[in-house]
N, CA, C and O atoms as CSV, one atom per row, in Angstrom:
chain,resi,resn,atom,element,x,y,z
A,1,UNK,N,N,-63.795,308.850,296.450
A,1,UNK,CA,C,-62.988,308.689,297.635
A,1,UNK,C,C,-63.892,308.772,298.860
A,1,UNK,O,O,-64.712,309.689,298.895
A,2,UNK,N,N,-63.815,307.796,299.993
A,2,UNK,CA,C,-64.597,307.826,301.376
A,2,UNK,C,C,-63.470,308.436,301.644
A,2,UNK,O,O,-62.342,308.404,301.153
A,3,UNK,N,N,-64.205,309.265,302.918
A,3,UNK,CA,C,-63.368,309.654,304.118
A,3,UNK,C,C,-63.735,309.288,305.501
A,3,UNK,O,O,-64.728,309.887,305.912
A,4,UNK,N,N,-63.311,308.643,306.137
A,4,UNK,CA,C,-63.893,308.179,307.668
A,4,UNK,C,C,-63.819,309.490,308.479
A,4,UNK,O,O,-62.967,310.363,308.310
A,5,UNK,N,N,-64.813,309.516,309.373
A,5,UNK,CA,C,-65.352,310.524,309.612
A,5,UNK,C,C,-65.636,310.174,311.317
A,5,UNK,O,O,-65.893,310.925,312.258
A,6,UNK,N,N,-65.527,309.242,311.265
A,6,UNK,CA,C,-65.895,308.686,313.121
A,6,UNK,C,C,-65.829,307.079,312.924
A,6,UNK,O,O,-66.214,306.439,311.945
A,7,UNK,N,N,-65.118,306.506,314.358
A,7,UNK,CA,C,-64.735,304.968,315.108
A,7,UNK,C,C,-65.131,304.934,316.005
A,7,UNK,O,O,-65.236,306.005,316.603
A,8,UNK,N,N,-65.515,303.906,316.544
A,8,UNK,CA,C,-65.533,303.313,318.044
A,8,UNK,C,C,-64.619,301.755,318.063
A,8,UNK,O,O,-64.865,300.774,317.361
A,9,UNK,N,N,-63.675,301.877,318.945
A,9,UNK,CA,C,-63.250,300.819,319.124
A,9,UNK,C,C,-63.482,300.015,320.557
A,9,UNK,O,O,-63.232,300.742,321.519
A,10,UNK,N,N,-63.841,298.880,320.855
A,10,UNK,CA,C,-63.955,297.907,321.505
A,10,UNK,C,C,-63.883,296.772,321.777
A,10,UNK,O,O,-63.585,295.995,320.870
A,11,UNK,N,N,-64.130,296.255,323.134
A,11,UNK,CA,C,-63.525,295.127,323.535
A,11,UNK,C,C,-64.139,294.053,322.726
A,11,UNK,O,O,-63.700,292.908,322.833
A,12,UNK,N,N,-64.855,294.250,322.139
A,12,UNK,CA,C,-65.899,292.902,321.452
A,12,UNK,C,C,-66.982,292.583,322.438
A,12,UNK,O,O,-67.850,291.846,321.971
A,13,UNK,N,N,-67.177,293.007,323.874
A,13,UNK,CA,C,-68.236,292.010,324.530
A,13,UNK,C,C,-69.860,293.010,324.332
A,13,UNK,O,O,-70.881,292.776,324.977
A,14,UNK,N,N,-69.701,294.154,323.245
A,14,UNK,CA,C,-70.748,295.031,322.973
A,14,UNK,C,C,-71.253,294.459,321.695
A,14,UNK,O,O,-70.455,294.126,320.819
A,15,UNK,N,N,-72.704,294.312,321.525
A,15,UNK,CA,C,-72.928,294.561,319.950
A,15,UNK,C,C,-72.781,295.398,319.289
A,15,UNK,O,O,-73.063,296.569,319.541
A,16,UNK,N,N,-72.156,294.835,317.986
A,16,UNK,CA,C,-72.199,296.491,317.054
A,16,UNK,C,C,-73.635,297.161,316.516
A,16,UNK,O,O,-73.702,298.368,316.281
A,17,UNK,N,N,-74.155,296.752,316.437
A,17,UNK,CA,C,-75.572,296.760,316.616
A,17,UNK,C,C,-76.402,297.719,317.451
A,17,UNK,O,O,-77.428,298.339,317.172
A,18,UNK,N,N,-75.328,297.637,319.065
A,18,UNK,CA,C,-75.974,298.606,319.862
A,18,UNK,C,C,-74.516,299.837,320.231
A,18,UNK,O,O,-74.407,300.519,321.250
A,19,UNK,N,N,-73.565,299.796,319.050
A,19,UNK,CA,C,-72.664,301.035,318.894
A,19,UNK,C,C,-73.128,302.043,317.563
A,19,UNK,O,O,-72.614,303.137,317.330
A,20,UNK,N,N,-74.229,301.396,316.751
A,20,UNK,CA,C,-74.794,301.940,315.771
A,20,UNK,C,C,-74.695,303.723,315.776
A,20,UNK,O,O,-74.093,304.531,315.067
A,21,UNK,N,N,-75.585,303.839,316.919
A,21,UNK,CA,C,-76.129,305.076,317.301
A,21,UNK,C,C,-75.045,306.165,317.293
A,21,UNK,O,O,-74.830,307.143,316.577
A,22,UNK,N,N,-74.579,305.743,318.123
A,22,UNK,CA,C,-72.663,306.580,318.509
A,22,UNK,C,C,-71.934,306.509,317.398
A,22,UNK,O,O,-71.166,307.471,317.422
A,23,UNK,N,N,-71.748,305.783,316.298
A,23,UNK,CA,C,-71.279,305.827,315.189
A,23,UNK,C,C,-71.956,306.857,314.592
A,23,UNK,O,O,-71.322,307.910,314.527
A,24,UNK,N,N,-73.343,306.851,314.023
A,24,UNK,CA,C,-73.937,307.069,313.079
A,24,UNK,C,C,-74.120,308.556,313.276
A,24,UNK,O,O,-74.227,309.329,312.324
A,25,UNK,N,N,-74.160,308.992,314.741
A,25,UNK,CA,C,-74.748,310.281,315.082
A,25,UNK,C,C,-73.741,311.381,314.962
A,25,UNK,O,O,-74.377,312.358,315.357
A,26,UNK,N,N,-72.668,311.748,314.682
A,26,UNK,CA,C,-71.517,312.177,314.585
A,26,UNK,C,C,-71.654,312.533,313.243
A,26,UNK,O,O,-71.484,313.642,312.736
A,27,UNK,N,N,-72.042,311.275,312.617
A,27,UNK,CA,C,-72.191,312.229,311.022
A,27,UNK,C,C,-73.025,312.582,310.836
A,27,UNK,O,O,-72.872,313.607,310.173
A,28,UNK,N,N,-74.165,312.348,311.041
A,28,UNK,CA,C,-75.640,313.277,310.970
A,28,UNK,C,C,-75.395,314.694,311.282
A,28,UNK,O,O,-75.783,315.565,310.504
A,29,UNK,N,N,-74.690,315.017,312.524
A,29,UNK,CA,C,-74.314,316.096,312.900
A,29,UNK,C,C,-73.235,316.928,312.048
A,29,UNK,O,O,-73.261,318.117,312.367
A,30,UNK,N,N,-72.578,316.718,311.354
A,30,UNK,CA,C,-71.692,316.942,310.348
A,30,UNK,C,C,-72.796,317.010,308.658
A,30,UNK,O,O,-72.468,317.777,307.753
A,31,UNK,N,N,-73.677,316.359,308.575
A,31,UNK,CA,C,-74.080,316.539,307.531
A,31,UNK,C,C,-75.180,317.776,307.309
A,31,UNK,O,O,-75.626,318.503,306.422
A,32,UNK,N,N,-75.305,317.502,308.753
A,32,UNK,CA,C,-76.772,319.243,309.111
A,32,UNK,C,C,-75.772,320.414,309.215
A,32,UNK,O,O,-75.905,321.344,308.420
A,33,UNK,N,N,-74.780,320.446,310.132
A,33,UNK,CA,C,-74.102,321.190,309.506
A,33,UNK,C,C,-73.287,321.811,308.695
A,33,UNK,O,O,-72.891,322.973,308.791
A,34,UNK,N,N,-72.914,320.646,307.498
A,34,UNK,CA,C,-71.812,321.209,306.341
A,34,UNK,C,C,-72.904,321.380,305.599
A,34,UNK,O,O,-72.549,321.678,304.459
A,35,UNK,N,N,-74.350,321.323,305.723
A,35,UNK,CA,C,-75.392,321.402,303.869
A,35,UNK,C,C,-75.287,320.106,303.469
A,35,UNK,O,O,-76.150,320.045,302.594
A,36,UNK,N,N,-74.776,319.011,303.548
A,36,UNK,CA,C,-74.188,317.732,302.494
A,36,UNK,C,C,-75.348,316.834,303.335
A,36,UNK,O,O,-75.535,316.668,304.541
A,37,UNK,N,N,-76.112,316.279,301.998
A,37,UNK,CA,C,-76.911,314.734,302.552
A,37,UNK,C,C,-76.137,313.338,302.462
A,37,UNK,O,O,-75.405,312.804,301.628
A,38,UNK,N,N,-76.590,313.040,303.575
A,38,UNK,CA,C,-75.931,311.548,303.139
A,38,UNK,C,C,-77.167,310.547,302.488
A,38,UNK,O,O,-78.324,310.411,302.887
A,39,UNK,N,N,-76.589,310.015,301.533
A,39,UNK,CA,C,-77.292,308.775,300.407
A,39,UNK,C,C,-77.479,307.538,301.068
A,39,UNK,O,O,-78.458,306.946,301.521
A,40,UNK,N,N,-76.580,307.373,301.014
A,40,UNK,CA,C,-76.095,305.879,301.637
A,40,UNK,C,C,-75.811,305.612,303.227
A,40,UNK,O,O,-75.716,306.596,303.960
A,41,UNK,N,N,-75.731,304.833,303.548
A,41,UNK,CA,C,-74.806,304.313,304.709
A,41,UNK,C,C,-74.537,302.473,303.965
A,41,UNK,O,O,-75.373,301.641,303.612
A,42,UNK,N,N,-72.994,302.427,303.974
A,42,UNK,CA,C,-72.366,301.129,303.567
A,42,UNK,C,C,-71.656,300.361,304.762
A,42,UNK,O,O,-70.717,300.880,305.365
A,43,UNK,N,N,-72.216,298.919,305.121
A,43,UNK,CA,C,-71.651,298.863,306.703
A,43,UNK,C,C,-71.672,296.881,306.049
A,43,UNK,O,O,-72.248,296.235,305.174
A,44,UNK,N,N,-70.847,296.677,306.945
A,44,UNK,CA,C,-70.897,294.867,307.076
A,44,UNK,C,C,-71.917,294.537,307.621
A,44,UNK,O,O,-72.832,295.310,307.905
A,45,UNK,N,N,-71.878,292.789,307.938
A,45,UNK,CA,C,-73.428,292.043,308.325
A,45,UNK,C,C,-73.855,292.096,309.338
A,45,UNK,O,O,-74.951,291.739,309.771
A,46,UNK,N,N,-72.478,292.843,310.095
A,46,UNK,CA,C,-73.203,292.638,311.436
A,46,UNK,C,C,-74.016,293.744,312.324
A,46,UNK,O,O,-74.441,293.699,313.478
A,47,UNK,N,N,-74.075,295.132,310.938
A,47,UNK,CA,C,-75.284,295.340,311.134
A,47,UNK,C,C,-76.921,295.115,310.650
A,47,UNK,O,O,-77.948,295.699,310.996
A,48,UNK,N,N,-76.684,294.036,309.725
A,48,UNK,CA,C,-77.682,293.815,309.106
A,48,UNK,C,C,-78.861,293.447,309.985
A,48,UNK,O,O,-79.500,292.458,309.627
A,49,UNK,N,N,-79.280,294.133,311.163
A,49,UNK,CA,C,-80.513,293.603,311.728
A,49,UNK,C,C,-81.605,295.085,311.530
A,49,UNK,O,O,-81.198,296.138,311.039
A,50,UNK,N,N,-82.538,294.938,311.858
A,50,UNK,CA,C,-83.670,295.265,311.322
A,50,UNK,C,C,-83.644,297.246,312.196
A,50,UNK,O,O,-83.588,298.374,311.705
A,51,UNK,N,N,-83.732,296.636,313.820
A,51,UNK,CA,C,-83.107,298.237,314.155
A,51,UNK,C,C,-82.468,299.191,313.457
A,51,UNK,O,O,-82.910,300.337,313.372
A,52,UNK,N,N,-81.415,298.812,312.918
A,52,UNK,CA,C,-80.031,299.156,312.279
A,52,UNK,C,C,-80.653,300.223,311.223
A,52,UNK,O,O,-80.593,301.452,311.172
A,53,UNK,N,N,-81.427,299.008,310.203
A,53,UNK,CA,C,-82.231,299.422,309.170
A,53,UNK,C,C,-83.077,300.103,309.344
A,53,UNK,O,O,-82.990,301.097,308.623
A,54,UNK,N,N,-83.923,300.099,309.972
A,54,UNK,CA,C,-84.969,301.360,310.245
A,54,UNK,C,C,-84.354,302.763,310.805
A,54,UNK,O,O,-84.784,303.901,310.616
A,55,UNK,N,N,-83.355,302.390,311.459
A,55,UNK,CA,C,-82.340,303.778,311.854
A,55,UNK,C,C,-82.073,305.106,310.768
A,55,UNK,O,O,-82.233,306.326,310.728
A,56,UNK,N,N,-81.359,303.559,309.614
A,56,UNK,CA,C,-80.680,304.121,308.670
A,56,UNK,C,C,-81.824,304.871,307.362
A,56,UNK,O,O,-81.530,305.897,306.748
A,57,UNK,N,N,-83.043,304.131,307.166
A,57,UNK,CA,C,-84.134,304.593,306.370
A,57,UNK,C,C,-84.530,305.766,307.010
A,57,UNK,O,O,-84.479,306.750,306.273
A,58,UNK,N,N,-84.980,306.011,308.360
A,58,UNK,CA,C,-85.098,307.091,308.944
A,58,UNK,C,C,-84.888,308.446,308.810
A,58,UNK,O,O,-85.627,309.371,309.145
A,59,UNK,N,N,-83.478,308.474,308.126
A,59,UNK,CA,C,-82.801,309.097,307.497
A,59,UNK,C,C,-82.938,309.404,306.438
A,59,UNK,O,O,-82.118,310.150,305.903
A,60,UNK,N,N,-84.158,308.869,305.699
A,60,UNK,CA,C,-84.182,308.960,304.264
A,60,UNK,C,C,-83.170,308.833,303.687
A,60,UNK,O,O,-82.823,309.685,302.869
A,61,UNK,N,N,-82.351,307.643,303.974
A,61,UNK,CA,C,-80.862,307.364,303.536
A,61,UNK,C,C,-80.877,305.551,303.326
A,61,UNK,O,O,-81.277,304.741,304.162
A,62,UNK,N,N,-80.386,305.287,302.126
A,62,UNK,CA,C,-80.460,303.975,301.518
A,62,UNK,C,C,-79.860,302.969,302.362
A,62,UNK,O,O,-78.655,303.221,302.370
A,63,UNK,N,N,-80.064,302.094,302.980
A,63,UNK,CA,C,-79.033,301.092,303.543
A,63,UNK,C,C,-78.660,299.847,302.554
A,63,UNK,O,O,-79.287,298.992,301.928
A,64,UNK,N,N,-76.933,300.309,302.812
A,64,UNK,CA,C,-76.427,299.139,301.761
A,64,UNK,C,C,-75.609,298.610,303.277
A,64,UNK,O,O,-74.860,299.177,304.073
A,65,UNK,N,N,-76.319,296.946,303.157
A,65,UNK,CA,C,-75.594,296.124,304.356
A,65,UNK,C,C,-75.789,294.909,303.964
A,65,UNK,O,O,-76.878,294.524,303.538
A,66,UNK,N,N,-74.621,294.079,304.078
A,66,UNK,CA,C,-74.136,292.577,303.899
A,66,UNK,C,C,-75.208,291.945,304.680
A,66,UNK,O,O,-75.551,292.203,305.834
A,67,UNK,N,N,-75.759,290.933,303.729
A,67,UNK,CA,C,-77.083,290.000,304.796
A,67,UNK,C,C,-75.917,289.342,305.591
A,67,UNK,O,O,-74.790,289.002,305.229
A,68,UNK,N,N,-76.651,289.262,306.971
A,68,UNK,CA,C,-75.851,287.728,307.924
A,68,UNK,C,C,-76.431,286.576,307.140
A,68,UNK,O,O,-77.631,286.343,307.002
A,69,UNK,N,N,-75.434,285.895,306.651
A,69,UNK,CA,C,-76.085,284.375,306.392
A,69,UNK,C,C,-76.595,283.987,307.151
A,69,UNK,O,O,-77.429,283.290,306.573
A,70,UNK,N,N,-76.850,283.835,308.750
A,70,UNK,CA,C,-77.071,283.354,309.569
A,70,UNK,C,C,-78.856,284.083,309.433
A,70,UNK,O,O,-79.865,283.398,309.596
A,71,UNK,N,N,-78.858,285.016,309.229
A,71,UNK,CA,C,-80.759,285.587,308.843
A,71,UNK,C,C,-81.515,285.637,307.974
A,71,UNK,O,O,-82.713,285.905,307.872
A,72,UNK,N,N,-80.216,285.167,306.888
A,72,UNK,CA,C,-81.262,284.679,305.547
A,72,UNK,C,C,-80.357,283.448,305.359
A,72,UNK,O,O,-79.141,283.313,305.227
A,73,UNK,N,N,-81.583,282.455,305.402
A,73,UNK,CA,C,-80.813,281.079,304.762
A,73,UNK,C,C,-80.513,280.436,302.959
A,73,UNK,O,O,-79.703,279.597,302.563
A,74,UNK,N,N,-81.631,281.321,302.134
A,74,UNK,CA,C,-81.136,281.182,300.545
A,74,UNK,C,C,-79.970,282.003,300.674
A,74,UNK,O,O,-79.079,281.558,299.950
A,75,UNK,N,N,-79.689,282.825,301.184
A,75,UNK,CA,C,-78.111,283.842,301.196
A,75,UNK,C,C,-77.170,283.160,301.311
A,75,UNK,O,O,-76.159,282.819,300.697
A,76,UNK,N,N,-77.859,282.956,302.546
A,76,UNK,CA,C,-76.203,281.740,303.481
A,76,UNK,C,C,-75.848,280.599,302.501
A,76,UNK,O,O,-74.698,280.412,302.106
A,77,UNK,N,N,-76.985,279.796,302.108
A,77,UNK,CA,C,-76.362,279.025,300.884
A,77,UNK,C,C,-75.502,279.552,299.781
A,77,UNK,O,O,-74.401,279.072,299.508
A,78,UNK,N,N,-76.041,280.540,299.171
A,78,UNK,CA,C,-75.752,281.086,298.440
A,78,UNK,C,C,-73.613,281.387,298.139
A,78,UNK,O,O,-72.757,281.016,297.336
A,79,UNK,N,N,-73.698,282.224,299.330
A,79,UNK,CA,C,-72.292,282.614,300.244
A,79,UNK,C,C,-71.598,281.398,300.229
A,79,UNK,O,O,-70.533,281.205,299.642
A,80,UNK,N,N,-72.105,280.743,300.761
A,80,UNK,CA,C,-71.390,279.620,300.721
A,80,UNK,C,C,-70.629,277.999,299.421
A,80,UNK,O,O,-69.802,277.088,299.384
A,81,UNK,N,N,-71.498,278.542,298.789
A,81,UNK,CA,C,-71.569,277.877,297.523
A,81,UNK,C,C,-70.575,278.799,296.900
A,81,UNK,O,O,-70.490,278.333,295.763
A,82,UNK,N,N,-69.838,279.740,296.951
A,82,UNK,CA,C,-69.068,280.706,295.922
A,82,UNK,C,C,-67.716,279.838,295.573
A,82,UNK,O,O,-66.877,280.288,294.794
């Protein structure tokens, strides 16, 4: 079972990309203080850019994120061909 743990909602004219931080930091803070590591972080494509990822490794924490077809093109074929 996930439990959501923190949102940001917005107008759309922000990247999610650059709401990463404000998302992500809320649980870091929750994980230093309950004892509990986080493994993972599981997110859609549209954080799949490279910041994002180094954020999330940082952490010594695995990033599982949907490629943008649009940044890998064997993907995007791929996706698209289903």
């Amino acid at each position: 079972m996930v439990n959501l743990i923190n949102s940001i909602l917005d107008t759309g004219r922000c990247s999610d990309k650059n709401l990463f931080p404000d998302t992500i930091n809320p649980v870091k803070d929750i994980s230093t203080h309950s004892g509990q590591e986080i493994w993972c972080v599981v997110s859609y494509a549209a954080y799949s850019e490279v910041s994002v990822i180094s954020q999330v490794e940082s952490m010594n924490t695995v990033p599982i994120i949907d490629i943008n077809p649009k940044n890998a093109f064997l993907f995007g074929d791929l996706k698209s061909k289903k």
